[in-house]
N, C-alpha and C positions, 0 to 999 in steps of 0.2 A: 258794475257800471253799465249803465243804458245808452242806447245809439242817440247821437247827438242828431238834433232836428231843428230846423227852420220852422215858422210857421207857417203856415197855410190861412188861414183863417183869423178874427180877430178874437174867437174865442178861447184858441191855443195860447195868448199872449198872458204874461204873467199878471195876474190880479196886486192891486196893492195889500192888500193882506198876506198874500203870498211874498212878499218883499221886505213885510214890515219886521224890522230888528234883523236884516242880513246889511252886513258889507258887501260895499263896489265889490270887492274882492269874491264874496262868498258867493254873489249875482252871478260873476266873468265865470265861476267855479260850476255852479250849477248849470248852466248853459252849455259849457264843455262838455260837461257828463248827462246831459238829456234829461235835467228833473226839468231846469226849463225852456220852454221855444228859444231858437238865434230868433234874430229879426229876419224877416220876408224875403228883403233885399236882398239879403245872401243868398240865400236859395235861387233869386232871380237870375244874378247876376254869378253863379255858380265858382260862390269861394266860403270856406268854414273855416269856423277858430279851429287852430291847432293847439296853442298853449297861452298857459295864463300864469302870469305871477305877478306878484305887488308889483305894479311900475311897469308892467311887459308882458305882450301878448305875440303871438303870431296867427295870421291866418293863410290857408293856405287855398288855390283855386286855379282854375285855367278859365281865358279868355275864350268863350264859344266863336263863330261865326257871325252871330245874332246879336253881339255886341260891337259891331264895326261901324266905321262911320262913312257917307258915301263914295270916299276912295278906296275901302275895301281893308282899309286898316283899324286895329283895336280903338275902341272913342274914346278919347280924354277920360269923359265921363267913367268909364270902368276904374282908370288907373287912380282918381280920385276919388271915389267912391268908396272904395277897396281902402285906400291909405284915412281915409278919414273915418271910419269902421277900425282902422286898427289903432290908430291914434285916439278916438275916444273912447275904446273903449281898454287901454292902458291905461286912459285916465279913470275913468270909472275904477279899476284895482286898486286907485289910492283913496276912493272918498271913505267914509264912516257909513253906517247904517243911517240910513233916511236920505243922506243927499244925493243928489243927482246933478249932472251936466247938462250942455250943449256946445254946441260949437259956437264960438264966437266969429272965427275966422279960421282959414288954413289956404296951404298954398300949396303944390304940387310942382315939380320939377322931371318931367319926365325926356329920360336921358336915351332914349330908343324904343324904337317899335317893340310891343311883346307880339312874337309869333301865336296864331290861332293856336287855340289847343297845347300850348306850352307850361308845361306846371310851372306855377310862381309859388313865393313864399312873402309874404308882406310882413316885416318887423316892426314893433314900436313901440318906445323906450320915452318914461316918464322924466321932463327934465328936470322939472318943477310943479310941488302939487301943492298949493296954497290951501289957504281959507274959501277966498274968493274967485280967484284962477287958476289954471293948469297949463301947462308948457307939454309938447311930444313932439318928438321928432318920429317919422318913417320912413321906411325904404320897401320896395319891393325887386326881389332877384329871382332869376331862373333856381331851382333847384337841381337839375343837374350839371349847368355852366356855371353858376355863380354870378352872373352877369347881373348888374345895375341895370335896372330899365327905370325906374323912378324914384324921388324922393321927396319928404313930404316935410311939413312944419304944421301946427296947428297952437291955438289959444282955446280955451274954455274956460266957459263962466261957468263956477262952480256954485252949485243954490242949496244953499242950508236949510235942513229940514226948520217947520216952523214951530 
C-alpha cells in the first residue's frame, strides 16, 4: 500500500481515463491507498480520509490556527467543508462506474466550538442512494472525548454516465 496524498497541482488529479470503468467505490478506494490524488482542499484545510466502505466514509484532521474566523475561533467554513467532503464522498461509494455527484444542498449544525489542534473524526453514512439523488447524513467528534461538535445533512444530484 502507498502513502495517501492530496494534490498539489492540477496535473496530480485523476484523468478520465484513469477513472473509466472504476466504481464510486473503487475511486473512495484508490484514494485511500495513494494510486490516486484526495482533492487539494484537504490537504489545505488539513484533514484525510481515514476509511471507506459502500455507504461510509471517515475522515480524520485537526483544525489549525490559520482556519479561525476574526474572534479567534474555528470558521464555520472548516466544520462545513470537512462534513460536506465526507458526506459526498459516502455518496460517491454508492454510484456505478461512470457516474458522478455533486452537491445539491447541505446543512451543517454545529453543536460547539472545536478546539485548535484537536483531532476530530468526521463520519458519514449513506441514507439513500438513488438513481437520480443521494441522501447522507454526518457528524464530526473529538477522537479522544467523543464529544459532538457538529452535524451535518446533505442532497446530491446524482448524473448518470451518458
Amino acid at each position: 500500500m502507498t502513502q495517501q496524498f492530496t494534490a498539489t497541482s492540477p496535473d496530480q488529479l485523476a484523468t478520465p481515463d484513469q477513472l473509466r470503468g472504476m466504481s464510486g467505490l473503487e475511486i473512495m478506494r484508490a484514494i485511500l491507498d495513494g494510486r490516486l490524488a484526495g482533492a487539494p482542499i484537504a490537504g489545505l484545510l488539513n484533514y484525510r480520509l481515514d476509511t471507506v466502505e459502500e455507504g461510509f466514509v471517515t475522515f480524520r484532521g485537526a483544525p489549525r490556527f490559520e482556519m479561525s474566523n476574526p474572534m479567534g475561533t474555528v470558521h464555520g467554513g472548516w466544520y462545513g467543508t470537512l462534513l460536506d467532503s465526507a458526506m459526498g464522498c459516502a455518496v460517491m461509494t454508492c454510484l456505478p462506474a461512470g457516474a458522478a455527484y455533486t452537491t445539491l444542498e447541505y446543512k451543517i449544525n454545529i453543536t460547539r466550538p472545536i478546539p485548535h489542534g484537536t483531532e476530530i473524526v468526521a463520519t458519514s453514512t449513506v441514507q439513500h442512494a438513488g438513481r437520480s439523488t443521494a441522501v447522507a447524513n454526518g457528524e464530526i467528534r473529538g477522537v479522544e472525548d467523543g464529544r459532538l461538535y457538529a452535524t451535518g445533512s446533505t442532497t446530491c444530484i446524482v448524473l448518470q454516465p451518458r
